[in-house]
N, C-alpha and C positions, 0 to 999 in steps of 0.2 A: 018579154022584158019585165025582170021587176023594180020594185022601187029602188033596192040598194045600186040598181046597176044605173041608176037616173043619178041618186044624190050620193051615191059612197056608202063603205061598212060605216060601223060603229067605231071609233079607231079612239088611239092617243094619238095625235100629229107628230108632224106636218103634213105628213104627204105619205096618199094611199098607197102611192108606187112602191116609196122608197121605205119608209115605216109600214101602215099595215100589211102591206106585200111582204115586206121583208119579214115578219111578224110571223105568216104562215109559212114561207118558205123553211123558217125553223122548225117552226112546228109539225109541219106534215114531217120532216127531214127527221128528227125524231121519233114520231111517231113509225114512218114504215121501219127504224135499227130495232125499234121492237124491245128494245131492252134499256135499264135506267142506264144514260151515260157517262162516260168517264172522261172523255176527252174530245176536240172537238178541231180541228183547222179549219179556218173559214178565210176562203180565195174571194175578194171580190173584184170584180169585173167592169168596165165602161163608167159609165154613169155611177153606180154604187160606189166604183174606187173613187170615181174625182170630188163627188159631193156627197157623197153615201157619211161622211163623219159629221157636218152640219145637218144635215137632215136626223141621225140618228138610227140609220140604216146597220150599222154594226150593231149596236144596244139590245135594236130590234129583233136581229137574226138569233141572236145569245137567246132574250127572252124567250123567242118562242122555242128554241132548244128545251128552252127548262119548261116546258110546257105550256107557259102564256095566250090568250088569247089578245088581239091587236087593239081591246078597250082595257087593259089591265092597265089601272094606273103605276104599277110597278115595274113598268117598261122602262126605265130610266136609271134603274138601280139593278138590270140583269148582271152586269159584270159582280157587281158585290156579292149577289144574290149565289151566281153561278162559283163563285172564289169559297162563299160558304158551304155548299155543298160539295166541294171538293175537286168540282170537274174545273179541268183543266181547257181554257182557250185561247186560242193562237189566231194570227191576223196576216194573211199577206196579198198578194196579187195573183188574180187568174188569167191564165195566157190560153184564152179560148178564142176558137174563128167563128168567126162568122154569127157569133151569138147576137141575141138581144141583149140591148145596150143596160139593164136592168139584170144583172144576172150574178151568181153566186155561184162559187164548185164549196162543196163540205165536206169533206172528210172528217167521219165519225169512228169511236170505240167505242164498243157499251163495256161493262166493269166485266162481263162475261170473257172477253176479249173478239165478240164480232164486232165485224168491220161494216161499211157502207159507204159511199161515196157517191153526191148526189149533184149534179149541174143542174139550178133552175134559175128561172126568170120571174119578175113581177111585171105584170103588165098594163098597170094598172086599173084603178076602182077597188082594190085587194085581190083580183085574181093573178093566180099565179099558171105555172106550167113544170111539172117537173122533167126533163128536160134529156137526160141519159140517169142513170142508175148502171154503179159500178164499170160505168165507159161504154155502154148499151144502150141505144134509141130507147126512151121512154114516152113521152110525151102525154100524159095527161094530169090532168089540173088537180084532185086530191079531195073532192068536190062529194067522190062518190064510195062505197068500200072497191076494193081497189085488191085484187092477186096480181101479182106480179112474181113471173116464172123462170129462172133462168135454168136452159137445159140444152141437153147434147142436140144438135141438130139431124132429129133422126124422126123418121116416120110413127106415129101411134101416141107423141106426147099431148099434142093438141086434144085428140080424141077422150086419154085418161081427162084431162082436166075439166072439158065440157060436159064429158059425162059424170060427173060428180057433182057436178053444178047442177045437173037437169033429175042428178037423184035426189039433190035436198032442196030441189024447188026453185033454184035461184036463178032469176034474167040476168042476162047479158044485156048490158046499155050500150057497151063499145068494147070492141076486142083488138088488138094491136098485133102482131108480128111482125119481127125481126129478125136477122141474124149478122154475124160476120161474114161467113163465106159458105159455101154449099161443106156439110158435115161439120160445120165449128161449132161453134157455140152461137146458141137461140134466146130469144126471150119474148114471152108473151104476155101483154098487160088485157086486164078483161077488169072494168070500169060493172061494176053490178047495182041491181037494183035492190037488194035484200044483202043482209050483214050475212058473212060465211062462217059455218060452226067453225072452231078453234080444232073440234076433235080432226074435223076433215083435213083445214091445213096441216095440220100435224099427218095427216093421214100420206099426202100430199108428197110430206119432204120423207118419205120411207121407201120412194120409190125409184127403181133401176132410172138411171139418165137424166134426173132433174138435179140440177147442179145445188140450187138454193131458191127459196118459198119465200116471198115476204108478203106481208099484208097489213094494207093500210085499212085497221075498224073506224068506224066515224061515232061507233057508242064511246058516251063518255063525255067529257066537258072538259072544263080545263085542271090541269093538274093543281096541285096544294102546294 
């Protein structure tokens, strides 16, 4: 255990859950569209919808969109900030079961015109959970770099991707699989211990049966 998980991040307030949580839930959500945004719906859920506007829980989510980290004192000015730059955000309710009472769906467009759509949760102390990715079991926290694979449910995909990982060196921390139904569609998250070359991912999405590559880098700081 460390200290931040005793006394809290470093935050703008009120509340870890509902502000810094929500702060990253942006920001990872961001970061895996991979590309500068255009647009953005933001569904919130439980707890976020009924007190998520006094807490500052919307603001929050904006911010980190625009790439904020949860001590930015400019947390309070994301909608201006976001209206400046052009990107467009919208606000309504998410009609999810069985969720954590903390929880957000985003639907994103980058200027490219890809899509993403991401249900996470804050759980407090600022750890988050992302949660499905584009309607697909996801489940992890954004903590670590981060492949995330979506592809046909076919034998051999598993194997291309670990083995590219074991050719450029890189540990496996946690590996995830899913799918919908036996032959549908798959997707596989592998949580790593070393950053994955850019040439690889790209290498990645050129191949027969892999639907779409994202990846979440952890180099880098906060945006400008």
């Amino acid at each position: 255990m460390g200290i931040f998980d005793i006394v809290g991040p470093v935050m703008v307030g009120p509340s870890s859950s509902h502000t810094a949580g929500a702060v990253k839930i942006g920001k990872v959500s961001r970061e895996l569209l991979g590309e500068p945004l255009k647009k953005a719906e933001i569904l919130l859920y439980g707890s976020f919808l009924a007190t998520g506007k006094g807490h500052g829980t919307d603001k929050a989510i904006v911010a980190g969109l625009l790439g904020m980290n949860p001590d930015n004192i400019h947390i309070p000015e994301s909608f201006k900030l976001a209206q400046k730059q052009g990107i467009k955000i919208s606000f309504g309710e998410a009609h999810l079961k069985n969720a954590h009472p903390n929880s957000v769906e985003v639907h994103m467009e980058s200027i490219s015109g890809r899509e993403l759509s991401v249900v996470a949760a804050s759980l407090g102390g600022g750890s988050i959970k992302i949660c499905t990715m584009d309607g697909l079991e996801a489940n992890f926290s954004g903590d670590y770099p981060t492949l995330v694979v979506h592809n046909d449910d076919q034998p051999g995909h598993v194997a291309e991707v670990t083995s590219m990982l074991w050719q450029k060196s890189i540990n496996i921390a946690t590996m995830q699989l899913y799918r919908d139904y036996v032959g549908g569609n798959a997707v596989m998250i592998l949580e790593c211990d070393q950053e994955i070359p850019m040439e690889s991912v790209k290498w990645l999405e050129t191949l027969s049966g892999l639907q779409k590559v994202t990846y979440l880098s952890k180099v880098g700081g906060e945006e400008e």
